[in-house]
ChimeraX commands (.cxc) that place a marker at each C-alpha (Angstrom):
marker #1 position 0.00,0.00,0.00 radius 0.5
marker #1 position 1.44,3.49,-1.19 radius 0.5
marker #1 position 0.67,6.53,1.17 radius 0.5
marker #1 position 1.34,9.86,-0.75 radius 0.5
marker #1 position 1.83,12.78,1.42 radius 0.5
marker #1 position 2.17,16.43,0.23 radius 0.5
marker #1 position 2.21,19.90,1.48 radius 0.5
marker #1 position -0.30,22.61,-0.23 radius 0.5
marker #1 position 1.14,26.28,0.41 radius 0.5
marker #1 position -0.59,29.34,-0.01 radius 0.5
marker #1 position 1.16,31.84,-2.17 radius 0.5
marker #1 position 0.41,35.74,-1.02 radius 0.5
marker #1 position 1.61,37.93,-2.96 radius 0.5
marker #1 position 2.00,41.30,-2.21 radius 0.5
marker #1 position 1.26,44.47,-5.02 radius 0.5
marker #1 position 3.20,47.75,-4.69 radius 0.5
marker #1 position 2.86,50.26,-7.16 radius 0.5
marker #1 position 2.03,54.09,-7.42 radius 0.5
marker #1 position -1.33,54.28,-7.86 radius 0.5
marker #1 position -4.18,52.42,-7.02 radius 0.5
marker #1 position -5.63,51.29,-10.47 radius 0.5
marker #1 position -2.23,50.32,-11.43 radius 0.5
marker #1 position -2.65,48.29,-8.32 radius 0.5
marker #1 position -6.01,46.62,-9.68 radius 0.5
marker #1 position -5.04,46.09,-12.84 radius 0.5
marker #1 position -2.57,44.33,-11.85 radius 0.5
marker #1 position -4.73,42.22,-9.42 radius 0.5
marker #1 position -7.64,41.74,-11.71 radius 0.5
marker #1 position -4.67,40.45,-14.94 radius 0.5
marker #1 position -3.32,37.61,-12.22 radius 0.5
marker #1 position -7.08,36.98,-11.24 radius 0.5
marker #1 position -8.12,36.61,-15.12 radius 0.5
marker #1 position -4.26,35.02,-15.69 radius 0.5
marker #1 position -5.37,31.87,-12.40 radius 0.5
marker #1 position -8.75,31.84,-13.86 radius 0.5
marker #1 position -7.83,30.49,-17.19 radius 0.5
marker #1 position -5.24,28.08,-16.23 radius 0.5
marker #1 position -6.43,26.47,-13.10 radius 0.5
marker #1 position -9.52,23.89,-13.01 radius 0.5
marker #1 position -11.28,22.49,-10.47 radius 0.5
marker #1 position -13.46,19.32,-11.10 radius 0.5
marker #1 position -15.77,17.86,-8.85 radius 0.5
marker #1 position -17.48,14.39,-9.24 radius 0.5
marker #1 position -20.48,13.56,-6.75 radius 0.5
marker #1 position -22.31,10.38,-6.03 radius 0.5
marker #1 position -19.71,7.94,-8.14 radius 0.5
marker #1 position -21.01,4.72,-7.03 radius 0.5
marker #1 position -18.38,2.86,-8.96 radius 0.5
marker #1 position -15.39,4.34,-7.12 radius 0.5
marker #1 position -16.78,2.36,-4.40 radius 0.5
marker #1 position -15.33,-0.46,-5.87 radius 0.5
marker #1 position -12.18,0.24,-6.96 radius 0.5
marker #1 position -9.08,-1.89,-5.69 radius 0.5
marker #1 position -6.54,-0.69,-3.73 radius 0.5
marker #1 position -3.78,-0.74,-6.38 radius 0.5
marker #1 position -6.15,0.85,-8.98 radius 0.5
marker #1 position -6.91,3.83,-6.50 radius 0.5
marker #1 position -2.80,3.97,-5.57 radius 0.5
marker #1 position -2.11,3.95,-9.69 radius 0.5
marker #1 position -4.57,7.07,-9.79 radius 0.5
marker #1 position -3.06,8.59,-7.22 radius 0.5
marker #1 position 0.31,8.33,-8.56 radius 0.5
marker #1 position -0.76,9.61,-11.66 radius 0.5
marker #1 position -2.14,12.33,-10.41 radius 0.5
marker #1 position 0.65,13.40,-8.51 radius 0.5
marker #1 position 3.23,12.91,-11.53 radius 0.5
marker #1 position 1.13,15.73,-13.43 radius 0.5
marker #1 position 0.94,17.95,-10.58 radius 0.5
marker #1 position -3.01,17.57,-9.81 radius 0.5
marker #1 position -4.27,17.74,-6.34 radius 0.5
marker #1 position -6.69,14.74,-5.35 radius 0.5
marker #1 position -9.44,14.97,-3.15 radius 0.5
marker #1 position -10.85,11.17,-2.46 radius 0.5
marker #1 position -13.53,9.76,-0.76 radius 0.5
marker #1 position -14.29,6.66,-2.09 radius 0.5
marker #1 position -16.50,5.36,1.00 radius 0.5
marker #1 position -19.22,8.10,-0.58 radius 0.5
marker #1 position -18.03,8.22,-3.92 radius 0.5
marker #1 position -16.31,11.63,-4.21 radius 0.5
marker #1 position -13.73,12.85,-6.01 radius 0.5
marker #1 position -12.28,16.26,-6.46 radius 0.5
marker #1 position -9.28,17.27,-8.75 radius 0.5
marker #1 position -7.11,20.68,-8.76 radius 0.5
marker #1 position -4.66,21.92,-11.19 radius 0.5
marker #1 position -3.76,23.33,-14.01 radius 0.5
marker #1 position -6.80,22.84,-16.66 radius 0.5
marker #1 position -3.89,20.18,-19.08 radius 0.5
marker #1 position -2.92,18.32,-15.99 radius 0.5
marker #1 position -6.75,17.90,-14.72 radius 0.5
marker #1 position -8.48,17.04,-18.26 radius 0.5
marker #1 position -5.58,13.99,-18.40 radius 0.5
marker #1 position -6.18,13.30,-14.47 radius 0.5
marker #1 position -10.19,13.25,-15.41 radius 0.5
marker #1 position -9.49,11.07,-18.66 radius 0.5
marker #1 position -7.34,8.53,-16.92 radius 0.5
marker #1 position -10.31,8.67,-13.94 radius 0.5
marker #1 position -13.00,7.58,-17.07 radius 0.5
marker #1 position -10.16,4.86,-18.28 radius 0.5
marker #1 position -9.64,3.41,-14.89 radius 0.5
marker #1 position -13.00,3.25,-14.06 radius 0.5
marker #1 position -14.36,1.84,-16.90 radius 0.5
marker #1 position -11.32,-0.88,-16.47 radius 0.5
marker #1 position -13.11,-1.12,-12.82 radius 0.5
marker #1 position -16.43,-1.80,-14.66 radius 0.5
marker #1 position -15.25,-4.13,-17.07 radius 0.5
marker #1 position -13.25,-6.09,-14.67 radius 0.5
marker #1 position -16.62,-6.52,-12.10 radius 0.5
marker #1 position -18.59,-7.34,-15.54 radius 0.5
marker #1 position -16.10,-10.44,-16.05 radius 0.5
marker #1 position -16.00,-11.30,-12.65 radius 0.5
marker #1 position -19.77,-11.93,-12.23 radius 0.5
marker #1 position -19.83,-13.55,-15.46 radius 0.5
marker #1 position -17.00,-16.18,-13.95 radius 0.5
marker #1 position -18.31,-17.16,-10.82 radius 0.5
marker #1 position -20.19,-19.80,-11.72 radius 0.5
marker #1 position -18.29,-21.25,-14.99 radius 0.5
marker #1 position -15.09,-23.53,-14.57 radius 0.5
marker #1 position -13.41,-24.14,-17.79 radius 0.5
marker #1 position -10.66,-26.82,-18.15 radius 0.5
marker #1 position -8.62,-28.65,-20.50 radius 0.5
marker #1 position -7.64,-31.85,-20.29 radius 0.5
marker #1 position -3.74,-32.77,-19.29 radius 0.5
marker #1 position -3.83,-36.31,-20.14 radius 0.5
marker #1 position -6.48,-39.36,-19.74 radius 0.5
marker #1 position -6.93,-38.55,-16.29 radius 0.5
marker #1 position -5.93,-35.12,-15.45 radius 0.5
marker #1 position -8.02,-31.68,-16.32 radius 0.5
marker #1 position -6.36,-28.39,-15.65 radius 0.5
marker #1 position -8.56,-25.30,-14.53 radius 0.5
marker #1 position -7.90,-22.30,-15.79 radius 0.5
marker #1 position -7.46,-18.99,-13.55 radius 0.5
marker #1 position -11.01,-17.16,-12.95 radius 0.5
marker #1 position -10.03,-14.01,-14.83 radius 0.5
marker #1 position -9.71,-16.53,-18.16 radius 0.5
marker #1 position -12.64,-18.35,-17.51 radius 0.5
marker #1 position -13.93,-14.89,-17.89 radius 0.5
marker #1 position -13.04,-13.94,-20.71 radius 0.5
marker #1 position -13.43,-17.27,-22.44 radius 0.5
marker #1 position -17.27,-17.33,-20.92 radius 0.5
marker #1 position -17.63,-13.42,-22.97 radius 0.5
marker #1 position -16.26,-15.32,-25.80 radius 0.5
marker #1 position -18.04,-17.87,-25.69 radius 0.5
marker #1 position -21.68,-16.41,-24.89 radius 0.5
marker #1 position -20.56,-13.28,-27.45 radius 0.5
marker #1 position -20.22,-16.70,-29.96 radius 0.5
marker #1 position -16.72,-15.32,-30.73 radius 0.5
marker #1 position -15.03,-18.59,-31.86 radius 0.5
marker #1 position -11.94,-18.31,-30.04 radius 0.5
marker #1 position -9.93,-16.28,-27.24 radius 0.5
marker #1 position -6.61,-14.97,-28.37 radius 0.5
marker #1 position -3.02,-16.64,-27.30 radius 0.5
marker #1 position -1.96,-13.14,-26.11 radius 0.5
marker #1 position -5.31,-12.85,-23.72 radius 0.5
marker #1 position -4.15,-16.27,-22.26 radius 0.5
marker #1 position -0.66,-15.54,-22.12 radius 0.5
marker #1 position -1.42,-11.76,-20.26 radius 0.5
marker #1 position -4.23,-13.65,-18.06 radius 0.5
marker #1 position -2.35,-17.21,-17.11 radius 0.5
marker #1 position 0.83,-14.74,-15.73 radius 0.5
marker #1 position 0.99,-15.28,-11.95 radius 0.5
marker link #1:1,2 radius 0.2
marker link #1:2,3 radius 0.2
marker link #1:3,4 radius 0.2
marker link #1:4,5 radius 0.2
marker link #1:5,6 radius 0.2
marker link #1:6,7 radius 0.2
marker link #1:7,8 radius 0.2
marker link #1:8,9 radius 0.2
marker link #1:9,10 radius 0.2
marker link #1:10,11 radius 0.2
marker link #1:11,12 radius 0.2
marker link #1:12,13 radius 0.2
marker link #1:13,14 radius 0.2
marker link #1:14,15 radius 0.2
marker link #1:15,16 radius 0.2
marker link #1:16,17 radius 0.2
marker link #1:17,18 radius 0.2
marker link #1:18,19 radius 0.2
marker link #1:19,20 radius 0.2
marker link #1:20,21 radius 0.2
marker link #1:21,22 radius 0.2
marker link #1:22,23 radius 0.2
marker link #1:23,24 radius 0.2
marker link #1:24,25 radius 0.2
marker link #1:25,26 radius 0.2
marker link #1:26,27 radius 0.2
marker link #1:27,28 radius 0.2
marker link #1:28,29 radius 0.2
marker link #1:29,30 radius 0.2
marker link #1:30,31 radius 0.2
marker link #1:31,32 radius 0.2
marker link #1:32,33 radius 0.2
marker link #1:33,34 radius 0.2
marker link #1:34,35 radius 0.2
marker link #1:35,36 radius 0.2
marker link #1:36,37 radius 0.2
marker link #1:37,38 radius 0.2
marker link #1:38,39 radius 0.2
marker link #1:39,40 radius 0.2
marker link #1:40,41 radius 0.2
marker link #1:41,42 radius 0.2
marker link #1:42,43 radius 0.2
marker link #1:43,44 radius 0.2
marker link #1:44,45 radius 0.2
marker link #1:45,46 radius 0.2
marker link #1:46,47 radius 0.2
marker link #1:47,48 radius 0.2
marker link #1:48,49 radius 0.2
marker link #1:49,50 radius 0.2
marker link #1:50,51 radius 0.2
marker link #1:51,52 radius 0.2
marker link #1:52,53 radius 0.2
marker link #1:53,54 radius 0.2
marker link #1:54,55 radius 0.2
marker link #1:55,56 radius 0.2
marker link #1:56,57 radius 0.2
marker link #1:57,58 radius 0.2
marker link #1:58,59 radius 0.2
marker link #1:59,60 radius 0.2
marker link #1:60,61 radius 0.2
marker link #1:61,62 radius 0.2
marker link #1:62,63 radius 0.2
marker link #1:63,64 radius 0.2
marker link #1:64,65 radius 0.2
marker link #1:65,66 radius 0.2
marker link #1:66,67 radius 0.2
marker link #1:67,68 radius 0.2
marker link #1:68,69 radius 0.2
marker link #1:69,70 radius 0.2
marker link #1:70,71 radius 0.2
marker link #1:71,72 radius 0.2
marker link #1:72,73 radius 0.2
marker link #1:73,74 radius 0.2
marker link #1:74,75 radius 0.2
marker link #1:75,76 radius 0.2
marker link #1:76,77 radius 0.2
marker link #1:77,78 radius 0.2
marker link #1:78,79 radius 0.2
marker link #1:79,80 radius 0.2
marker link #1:80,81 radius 0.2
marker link #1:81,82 radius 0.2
marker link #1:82,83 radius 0.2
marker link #1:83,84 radius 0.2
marker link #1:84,85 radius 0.2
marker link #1:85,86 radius 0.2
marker link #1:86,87 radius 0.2
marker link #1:87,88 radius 0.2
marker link #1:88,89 radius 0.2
marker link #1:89,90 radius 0.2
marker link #1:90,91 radius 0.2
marker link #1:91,92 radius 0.2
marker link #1:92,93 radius 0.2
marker link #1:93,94 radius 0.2
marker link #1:94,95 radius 0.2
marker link #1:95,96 radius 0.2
marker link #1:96,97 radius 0.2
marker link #1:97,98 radius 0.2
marker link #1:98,99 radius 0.2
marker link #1:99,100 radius 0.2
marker link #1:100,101 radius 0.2
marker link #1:101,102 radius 0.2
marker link #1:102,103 radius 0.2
marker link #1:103,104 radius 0.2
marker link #1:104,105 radius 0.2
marker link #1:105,106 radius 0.2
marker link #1:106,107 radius 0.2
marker link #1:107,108 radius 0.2
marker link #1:108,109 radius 0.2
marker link #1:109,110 radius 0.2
marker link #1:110,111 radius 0.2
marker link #1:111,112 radius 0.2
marker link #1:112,113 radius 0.2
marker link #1:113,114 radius 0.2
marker link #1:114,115 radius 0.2
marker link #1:115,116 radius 0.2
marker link #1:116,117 radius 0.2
marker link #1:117,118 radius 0.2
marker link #1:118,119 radius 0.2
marker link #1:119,120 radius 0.2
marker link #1:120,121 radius 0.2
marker link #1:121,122 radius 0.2
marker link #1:122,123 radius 0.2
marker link #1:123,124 radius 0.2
marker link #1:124,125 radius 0.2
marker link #1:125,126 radius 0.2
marker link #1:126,127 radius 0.2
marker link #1:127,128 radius 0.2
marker link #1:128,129 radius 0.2
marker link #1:129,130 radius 0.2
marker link #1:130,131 radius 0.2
marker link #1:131,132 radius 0.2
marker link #1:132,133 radius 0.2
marker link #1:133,134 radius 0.2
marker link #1:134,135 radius 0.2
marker link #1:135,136 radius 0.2
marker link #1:136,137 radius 0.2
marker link #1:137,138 radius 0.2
marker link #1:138,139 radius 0.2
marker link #1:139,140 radius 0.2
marker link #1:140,141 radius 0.2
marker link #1:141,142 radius 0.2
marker link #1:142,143 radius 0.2
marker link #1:143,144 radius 0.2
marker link #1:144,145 radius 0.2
marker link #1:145,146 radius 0.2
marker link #1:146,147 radius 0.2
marker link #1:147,148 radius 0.2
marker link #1:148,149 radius 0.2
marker link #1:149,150 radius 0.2
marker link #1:150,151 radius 0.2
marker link #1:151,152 radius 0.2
marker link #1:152,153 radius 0.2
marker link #1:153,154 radius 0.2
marker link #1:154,155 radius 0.2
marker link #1:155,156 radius 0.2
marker link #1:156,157 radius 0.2
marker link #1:157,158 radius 0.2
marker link #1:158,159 radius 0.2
marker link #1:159,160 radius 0.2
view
């Protein structure tokens, strides 16, 4: 498990000049200047981050923090909050829609695999099961009346 910690700091800057409207223009071009390059993205009542895995919510988080976006996570509600610059939090948002449709199809094979054991046969007497997440996918194939399951698929999903 991968604990990120990191320290937010307020910046306050101080304007000095002659006059006062010098003094607001000044203010109101860094207020226009923070406006269009920071963005702030809120998502409410995400039911599916509920059930995201721990190493799926530590992979967000790291990627996240590599493009400077601050994360604000509840996943016990289904909240999530991003800060940074508007770049940074449309490819933090993006890779939040990736991962959780990942999430979504991962569940979808799951529940399709719980029941289904597929096997092949060793020799006369021996059958060997394959792993859950292939039964999975061969079940989708299967049901989807795809005629087979690629050797890369089972290569990726046999690796232990």
């Amino acid at each position: 498990m991968f604990f990120y910690s990191f320290v937010i700091l307020a910046l306050t800057l101080t304007i000095i000049s002659s006059s006062m409207k010098k003094q607001d223009e000044c203010k109101k071009a860094l207020n226009n200047y923070v406006q269009k390059t920071i963005d702030v993205r809120e998502h409410l009542q995400q039911s599916p981050l509920k059930k995201w895995t721990q190493p799926a919510i530590n992979a967000f988080y790291r990627f996240c923090l590599r493009r400077y976006v601050i994360l604000d996570m509840n996943i016990n509600i289904g909240y999530m909050k991003l800060y940074g610059s508007k770049e940074s939090v449309t490819e933090a948002e993006n890779e939040y829609y990736r991962e959780q449709t990942k999430q979504s199809e991962q569940a979808r094979l799951e529940a399709i695999a719980r029941n289904i054991i597929w096997a092949y046969k060793i020799n006369d007497n021996n059958w060997e099961k394959y792993s859950p997440e292939l039964n999975a996918h061969i079940e989708d194939a299967y049901s989807s009346q795809v005629p087979s399951v690629s050797h890369y698929r089972i290569k990726r999903l046999t690796r232990v």
